[in-house]
C-alpha positions, 0 to 999 in steps of 0.5 A: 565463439559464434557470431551469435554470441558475445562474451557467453552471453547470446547476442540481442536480437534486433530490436521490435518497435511498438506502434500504438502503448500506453503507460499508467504511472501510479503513485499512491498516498496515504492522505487521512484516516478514512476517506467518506466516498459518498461524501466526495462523490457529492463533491467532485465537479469532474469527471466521476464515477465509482470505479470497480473491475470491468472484465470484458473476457472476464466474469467481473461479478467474481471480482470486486473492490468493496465498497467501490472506490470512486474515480475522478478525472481532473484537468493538469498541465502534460508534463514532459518526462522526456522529449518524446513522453509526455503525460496527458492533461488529465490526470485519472485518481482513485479514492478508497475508503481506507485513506488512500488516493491513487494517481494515474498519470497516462503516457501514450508511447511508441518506438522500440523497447529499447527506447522503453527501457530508457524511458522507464529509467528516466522516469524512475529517477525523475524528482519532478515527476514526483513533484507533478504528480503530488501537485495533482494529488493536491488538486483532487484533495482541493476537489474532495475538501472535508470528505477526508476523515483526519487529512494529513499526507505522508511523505511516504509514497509508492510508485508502480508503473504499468506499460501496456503494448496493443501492436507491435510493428509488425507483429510479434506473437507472445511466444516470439516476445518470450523465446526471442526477446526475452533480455529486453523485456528483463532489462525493461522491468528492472529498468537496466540499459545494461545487459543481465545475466542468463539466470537474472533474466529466466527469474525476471521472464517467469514472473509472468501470466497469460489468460489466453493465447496472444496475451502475457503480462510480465509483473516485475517489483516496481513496473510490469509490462501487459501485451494485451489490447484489453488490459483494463481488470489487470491494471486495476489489480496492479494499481490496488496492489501497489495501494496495498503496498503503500498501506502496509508500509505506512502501517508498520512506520506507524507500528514502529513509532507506536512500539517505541512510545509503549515500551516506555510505558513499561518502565516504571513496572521493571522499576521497583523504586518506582510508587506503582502501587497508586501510579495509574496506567488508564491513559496509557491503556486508552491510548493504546486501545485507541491506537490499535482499534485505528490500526486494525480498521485500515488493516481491515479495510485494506485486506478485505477491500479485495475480493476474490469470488472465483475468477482464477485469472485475475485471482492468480494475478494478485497472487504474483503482484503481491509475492512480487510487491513482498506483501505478505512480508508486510502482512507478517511484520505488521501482524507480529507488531500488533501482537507484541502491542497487545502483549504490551496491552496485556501487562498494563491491564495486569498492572492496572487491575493490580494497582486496583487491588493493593489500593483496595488491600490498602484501604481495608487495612486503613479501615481495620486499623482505625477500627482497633484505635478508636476505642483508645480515643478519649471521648470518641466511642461516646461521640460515635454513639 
């Protein structure tokens, strides 16, 4: 065995220092039905403006969030995620139309990657980071008030975080990061101070995409890393893929929930005891309807927020994050779910046309009968006429 390698597994390389970073830690919520941007811009007292994708290398008209969300910058204590990493006090948020808000909590950085790497575990794990940045939710959802369309938060939440390095000390060229450093990278997307294994770290190091030369970005499931010293258009295709991740999730809970209230709306149609002759299912199919038009809005409106007109960069770049992020999985089951609630829709609108018609068999046969017993009536032919 050579010195240069330990156990089958080549040894690290000394470590690189990072002279000037800086961390965006998202945190996305579902906080209502809709969120009406014009309202809450007329609002917000703070810092604002309606964000949208500000390429500087980049042809920006091609890509577009539609309608642009609005941004706000809002004043919060720093918070200490450890010793040396501390957030900012302001604390940056983006509202879009669907009912999403996202958190950017921002933490300037240096050191080595290695120290990175320990930063990323603390902060992961981190109940009280957490809790600062919900507390921050709660002051942009004080400044907005009723421009939210039905508030309630879910408890559900997604996080994501994006570390972007501008200069290393001294200077390491994107080649160098890839060929020479490429386990410390790994061990930092995943958030692992222990070492991984040579076929671990190749899957790790591939997911990554260059627009030129002496830029990378490295997209992992929870965080990515971006060498870059323009990275503004890339952190904002993370962040919304991060709100689309949230959207989807607190959809299908939604699916889930709903599917277990229809399928006991079926019941009584698999129940042949059951009076379902003149049981009415209108409550059931409006309640439905209503269910799945709110459902399709925000499917819609998380879909189609996004639009990719021709820049091939940045359009590859969502293409990563959401195979990444698994959102096509997502997409999948919700689209499966919505299917099977129209299925569920269809057999009560059966049922319910066919309760119509046996109510209207029934009366024909009513009216019919009391036509043949009349005449048998003592006295009411003559007083019919």
């Amino acid at each position: 065995m050579t010195v240069t390698e330990t156990a089958g597994k080549p040894a690290e390389r000394p470590d690189i220092s990072i002279k000037n970073g800086t961390a965006h830690l998202y945190f996305a919520y579902d906080v209502g039905f809709a969120i009406n941007l014009d309202e809450a811009d007329r609002r917000i007292t703070a810092p604002k403006g309606r964000s949208q994708i500000q390429a500087k290398r980049r042809v920006s008209k091609y890509f577009q969030l539609t309608p642009s969300p609005v941004w706000l910058s809002t004043p919060v204590d720093p918070f200490h995620i450890t010793p040396r990493h501390i957030t900012e006090n302001q604390v940056h948020a983006l509202l879009f139309e669907f009912g999403a808000v996202s958190i950017d909590l921002v933490v300037p950085f240096s050191g080595t990657l290695t120290e990175l790497v320990s930063f990323i575990e603390t902060a992961s794990e981190s109940e009280a980071l957490r809790q600062h940045a919900r507390r921050a939710l709660d002051q942009v959802l004080k400044d907005i008030g009723p421009a939210v369309s039905r508030l309630s938060v879910s408890p559900h939440f997604e996080d994501y975080f994006v570390f972007q390095i501008e200069e290393f000390d001294p200077t390491v060229s994107v080649h160098d990061l890839i060929e020479k450093y490429p386990e410390t990278v790994a061990r930092l997307l995943r958030g692992e101070r222990e070492r991984l294994s040579h076929e671990e770290t190749e899957d790790i190091i591939s997911n990554r995409i260059s627009y030129g030369l002496e830029d990378v970005t490295f997209v992992g499931w929870d965080c990515a890393l971006v060498y870059d010293t323009e990275p503004e258009d890339i952190c904002t295709v993370l962040e919304y893929t991060n709100v689309a991740l949230l959207e989807f999730a607190f959809l299908n809970d939604k699916l889930n929930q709903a599917l277990d209230e229809f399928y006991d709306y079926l019941t009584p149609l698999g129940d042949r005891k059951s009076p379902v002759a003149f049981k009415s299912f209108y409550p059931q199919l409006r309640s439905i309807g209503q269910f799945q038009l709110d459902t399709e809005i925000i499917f819609d409106g998380v879909t189609n927020s996004l639009k990719l007109f021709g820049d091939v960069f940045l359009a590859r770049l969502y293409d990563l994050a959401s195979r990444q992020m698994g959102l096509e999985d997502w997409q999948e089951s919700i689209l499966r779910k919505l299917d099977t609630i129209e299925s569920i829709y269809g057999k009560l609108s059966d049922a319910e046309s066919n309760r119509r018609v046996e109510i209207l068999e029934w009366i024909i046969i009513i009216l019919i009968a009391v036509s043949i017993i009349i005449p048998f009536i003592p006295g009411l032919p003559s007083m019919m006429h």
